[in-house]
C-alpha positions as CSV (number, residue, x, y, z in Angstrom):
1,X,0.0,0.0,0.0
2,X,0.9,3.5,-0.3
3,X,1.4,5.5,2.9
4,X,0.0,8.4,3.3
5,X,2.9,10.6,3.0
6,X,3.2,9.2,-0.6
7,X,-0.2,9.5,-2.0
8,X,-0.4,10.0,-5.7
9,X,-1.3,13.4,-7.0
10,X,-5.2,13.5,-8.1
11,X,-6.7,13.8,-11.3
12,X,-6.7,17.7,-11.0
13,X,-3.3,17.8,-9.9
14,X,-1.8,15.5,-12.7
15,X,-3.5,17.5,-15.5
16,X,-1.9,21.3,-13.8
17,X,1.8,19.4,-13.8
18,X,1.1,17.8,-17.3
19,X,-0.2,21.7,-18.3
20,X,2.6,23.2,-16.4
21,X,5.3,21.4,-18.3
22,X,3.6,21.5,-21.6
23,X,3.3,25.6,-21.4
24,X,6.9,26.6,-19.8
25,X,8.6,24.3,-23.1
26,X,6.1,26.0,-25.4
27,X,7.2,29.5,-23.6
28,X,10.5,28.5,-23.9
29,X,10.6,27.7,-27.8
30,X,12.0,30.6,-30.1
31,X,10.8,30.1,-33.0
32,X,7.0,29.7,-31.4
33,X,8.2,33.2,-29.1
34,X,9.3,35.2,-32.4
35,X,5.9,34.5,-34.4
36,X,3.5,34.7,-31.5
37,X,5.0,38.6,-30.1
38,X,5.0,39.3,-34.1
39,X,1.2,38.5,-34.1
40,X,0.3,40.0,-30.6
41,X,2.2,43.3,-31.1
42,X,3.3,43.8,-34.5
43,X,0.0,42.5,-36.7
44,X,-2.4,44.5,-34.6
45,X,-1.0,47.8,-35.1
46,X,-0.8,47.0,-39.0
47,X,-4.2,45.7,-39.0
48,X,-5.2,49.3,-37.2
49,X,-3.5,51.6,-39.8
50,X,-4.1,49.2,-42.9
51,X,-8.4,47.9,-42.1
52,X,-9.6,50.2,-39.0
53,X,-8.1,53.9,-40.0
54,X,-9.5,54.1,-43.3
55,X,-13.2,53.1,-42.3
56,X,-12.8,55.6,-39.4
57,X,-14.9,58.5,-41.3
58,X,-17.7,55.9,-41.5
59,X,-20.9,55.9,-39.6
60,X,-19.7,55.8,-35.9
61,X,-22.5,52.7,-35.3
62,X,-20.5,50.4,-38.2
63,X,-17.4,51.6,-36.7
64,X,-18.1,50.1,-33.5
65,X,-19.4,46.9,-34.7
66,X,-15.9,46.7,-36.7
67,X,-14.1,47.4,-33.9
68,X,-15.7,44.3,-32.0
69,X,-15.3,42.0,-34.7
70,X,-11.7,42.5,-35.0
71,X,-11.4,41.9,-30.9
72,X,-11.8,38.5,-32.0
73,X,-9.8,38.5,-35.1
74,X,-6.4,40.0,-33.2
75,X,-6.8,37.6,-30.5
76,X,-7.4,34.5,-32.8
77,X,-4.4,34.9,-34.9
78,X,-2.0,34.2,-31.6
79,X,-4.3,31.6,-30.2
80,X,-3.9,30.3,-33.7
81,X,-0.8,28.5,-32.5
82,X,-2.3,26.2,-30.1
83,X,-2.1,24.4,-33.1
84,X,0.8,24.3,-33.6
85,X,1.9,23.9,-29.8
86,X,-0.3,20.7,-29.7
87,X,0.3,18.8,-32.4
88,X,3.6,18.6,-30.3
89,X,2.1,17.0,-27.5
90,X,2.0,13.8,-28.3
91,X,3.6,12.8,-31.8
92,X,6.5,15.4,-31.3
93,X,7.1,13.9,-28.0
94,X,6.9,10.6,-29.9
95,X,9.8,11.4,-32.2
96,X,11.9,12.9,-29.4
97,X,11.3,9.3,-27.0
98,X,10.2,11.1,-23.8
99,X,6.4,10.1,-24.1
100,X,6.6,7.0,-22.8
101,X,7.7,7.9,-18.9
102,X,4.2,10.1,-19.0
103,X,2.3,7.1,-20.7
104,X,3.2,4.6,-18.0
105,X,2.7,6.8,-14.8
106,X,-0.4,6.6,-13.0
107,X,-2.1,9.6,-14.9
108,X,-6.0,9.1,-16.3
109,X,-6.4,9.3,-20.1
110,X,-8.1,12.3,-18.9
111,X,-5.5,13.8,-17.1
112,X,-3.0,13.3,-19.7
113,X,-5.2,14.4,-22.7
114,X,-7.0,17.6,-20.6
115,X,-3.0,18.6,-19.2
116,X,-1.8,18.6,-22.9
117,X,-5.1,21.0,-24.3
118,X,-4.6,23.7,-21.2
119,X,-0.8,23.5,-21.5
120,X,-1.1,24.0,-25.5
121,X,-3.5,26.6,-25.0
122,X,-1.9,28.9,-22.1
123,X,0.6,30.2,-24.0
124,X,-1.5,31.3,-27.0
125,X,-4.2,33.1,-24.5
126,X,-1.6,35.5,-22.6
127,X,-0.1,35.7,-26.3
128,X,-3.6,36.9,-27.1
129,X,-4.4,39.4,-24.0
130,X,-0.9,41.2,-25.0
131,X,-2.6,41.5,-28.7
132,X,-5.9,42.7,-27.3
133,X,-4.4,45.1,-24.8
134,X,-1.9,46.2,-28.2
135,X,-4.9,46.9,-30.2
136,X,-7.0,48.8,-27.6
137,X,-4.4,50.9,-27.0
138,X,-3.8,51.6,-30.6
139,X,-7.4,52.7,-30.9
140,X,-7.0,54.7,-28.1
141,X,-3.7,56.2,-30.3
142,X,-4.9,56.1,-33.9
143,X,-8.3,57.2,-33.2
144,X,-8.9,59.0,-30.4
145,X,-9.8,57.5,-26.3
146,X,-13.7,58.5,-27.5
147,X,-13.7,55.7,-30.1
148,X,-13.6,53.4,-27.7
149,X,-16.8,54.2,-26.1
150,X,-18.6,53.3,-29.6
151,X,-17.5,49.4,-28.8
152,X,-20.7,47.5,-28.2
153,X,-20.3,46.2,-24.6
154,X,-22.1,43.0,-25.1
155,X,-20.5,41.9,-28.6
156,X,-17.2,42.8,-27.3
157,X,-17.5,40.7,-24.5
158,X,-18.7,37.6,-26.6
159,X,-15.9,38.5,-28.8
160,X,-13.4,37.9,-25.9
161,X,-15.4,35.0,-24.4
162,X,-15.1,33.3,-27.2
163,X,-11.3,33.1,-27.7
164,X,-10.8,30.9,-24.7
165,X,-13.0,28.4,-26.2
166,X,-12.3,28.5,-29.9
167,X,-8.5,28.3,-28.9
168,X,-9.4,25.1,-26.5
169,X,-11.7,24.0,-29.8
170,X,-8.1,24.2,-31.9
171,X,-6.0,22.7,-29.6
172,X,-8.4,19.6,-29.3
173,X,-8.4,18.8,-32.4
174,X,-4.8,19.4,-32.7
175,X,-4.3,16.8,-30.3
176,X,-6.6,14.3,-31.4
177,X,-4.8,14.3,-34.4
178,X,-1.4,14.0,-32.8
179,X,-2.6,11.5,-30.5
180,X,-3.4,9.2,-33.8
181,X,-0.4,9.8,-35.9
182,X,3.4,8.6,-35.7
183,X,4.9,12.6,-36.5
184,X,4.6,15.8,-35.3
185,X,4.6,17.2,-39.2
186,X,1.8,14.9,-40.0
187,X,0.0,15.7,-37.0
188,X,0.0,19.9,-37.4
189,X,-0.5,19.4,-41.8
190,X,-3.7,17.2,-40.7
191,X,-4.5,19.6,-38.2
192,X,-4.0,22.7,-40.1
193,X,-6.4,21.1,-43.1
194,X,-9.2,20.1,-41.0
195,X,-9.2,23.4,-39.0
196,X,-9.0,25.7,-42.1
197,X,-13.4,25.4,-42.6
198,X,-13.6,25.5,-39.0
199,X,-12.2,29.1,-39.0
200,X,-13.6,30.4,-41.8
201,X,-16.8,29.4,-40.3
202,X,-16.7,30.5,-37.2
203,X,-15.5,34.0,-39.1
204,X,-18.4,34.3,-40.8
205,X,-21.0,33.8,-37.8
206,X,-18.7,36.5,-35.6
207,X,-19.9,38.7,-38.7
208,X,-23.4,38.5,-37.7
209,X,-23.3,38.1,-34.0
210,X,-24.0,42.1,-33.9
211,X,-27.5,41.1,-35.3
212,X,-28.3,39.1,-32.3
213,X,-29.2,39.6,-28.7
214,X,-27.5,39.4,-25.3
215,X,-29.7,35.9,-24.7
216,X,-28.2,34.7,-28.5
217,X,-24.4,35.6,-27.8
218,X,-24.6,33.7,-24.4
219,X,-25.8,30.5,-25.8
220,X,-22.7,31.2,-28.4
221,X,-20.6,31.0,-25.7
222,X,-21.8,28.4,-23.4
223,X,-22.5,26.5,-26.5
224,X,-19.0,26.2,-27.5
225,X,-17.6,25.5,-23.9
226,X,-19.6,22.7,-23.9
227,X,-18.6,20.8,-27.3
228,X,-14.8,21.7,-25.9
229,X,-15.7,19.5,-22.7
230,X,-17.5,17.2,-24.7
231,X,-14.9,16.7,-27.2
232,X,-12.1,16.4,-24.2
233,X,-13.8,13.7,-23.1
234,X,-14.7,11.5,-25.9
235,X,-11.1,11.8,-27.6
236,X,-9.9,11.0,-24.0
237,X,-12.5,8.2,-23.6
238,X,-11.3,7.2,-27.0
239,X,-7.7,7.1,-27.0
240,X,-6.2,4.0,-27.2
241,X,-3.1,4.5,-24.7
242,X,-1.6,1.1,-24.3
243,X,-1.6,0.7,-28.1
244,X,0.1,4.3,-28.3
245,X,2.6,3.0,-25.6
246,X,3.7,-0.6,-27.2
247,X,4.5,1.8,-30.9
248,X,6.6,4.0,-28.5
């Protein structure tokens, strides 16, 4: 038996260490550092001067609604590399040999899989609050401190409600994917291909979300938390460990 002194960690606390991990090597990755501080400082600026500035003689109610929508677009494009960050999870770690120790702990399926989506997607989200707090401030510079009073308080806040989820959504996937093939390059091509609708999608309903109600935008929201919990179970549920560990 195992004293007390030495009790395993529990399912909560295995998926924060496998999380933890996960986001300081992601922090810690250059190339994944240089692109994500080019899209969370450089690309919102240039989005600003090159989209926003031009439209800013426009009505002030299409202004605002533009304004919104692009709360979502600067914080997607750094959340965009949860992708990226978990397709590494599990068949990167495969090519580099140092799955296998995690594989045969004591760790749930669900603990494993849940610890590699929040570690893929930690980075991307402060990533994406630097870009958010970039752009707002570069409204507040380009445009004048007033202009931000013409953002529409509820779709801005479905706007930055959603990127949590949609980022989780990506990483997901990601993993699934990686979980399933034998290299990290397979696993972020797949991933990339099978996302690519999924964005454009979800970038043509943010388009009309100023259309709906405060009631509509929060069944947005809650709707998509719960396919990411859904979907973190069932690839969990359905991922096929031991055969992952005997290829390993």
């Amino acid at each position: 038996m195992i004293e007390s002194g030495h009790r395993l960690p529990g399912d909560l606390a295995m998926t924060w260490l496998i999380a933890w991990r996960a986001a300081v090597e992601a922090l810690s990755d250059r190339l994944t550092l240089l692109m994500s501080v080019f899209f969370a400082i450089v690309l919102p600026f240039v989005l600003l001067v090159l989209a926003i500035v031009p439209l800013a003689a426009d009505s002030e109610a299409k202004l605002g609604g533009l304004l919104a929508f692009y709360l979502l677009l600067v914080g997607l494009m750094p959340a965009v590399s949860a992708v990226g960050i978990a397709a590494g999870q599990f068949a990167g770690e495969k090519e580099r040999g140092v799955l296998t120790p995690l594989l045969a702990s004591p760790a749930s399926n669900l603990a494993i899989f849940g610890g590699k989506v929040l570690g893929a997607i930690i980075p991307p989200l402060i990533y994406a609050t630097l870009a958010e707090s970039v752009y707002v401030l570069g409204i507040a510079m380009l445009l004048g401190p007033s202009r931000l009073l013409l953002l529409p308080a509820w779709l801005s806040i479905t706007m930055l409600a959603l990127l949590p989820g949609v980022a989780c959504f990506a990483a997901i996937v990601a993993s699934l994917i990686s979980a399933r093939v034998r290299t990290y390059n397979a696993a972020q091509q797949i991933g990339g291909l099978v996302l690519m609708p999924v964005w454009g999608v979800m970038l043509s309903l943010a388009l009309k979300l100023e259309d709906w109600g405060p009631p509509a935008l929060i069944t947005a929201v809650t709707g998509l938390v719960l396919i990411d919990v859904l979907l973190t179970v069932v690839a969990a549920t359905t991922w096929r460990r031991e055969e992952v560990l005997s290829h390993t």
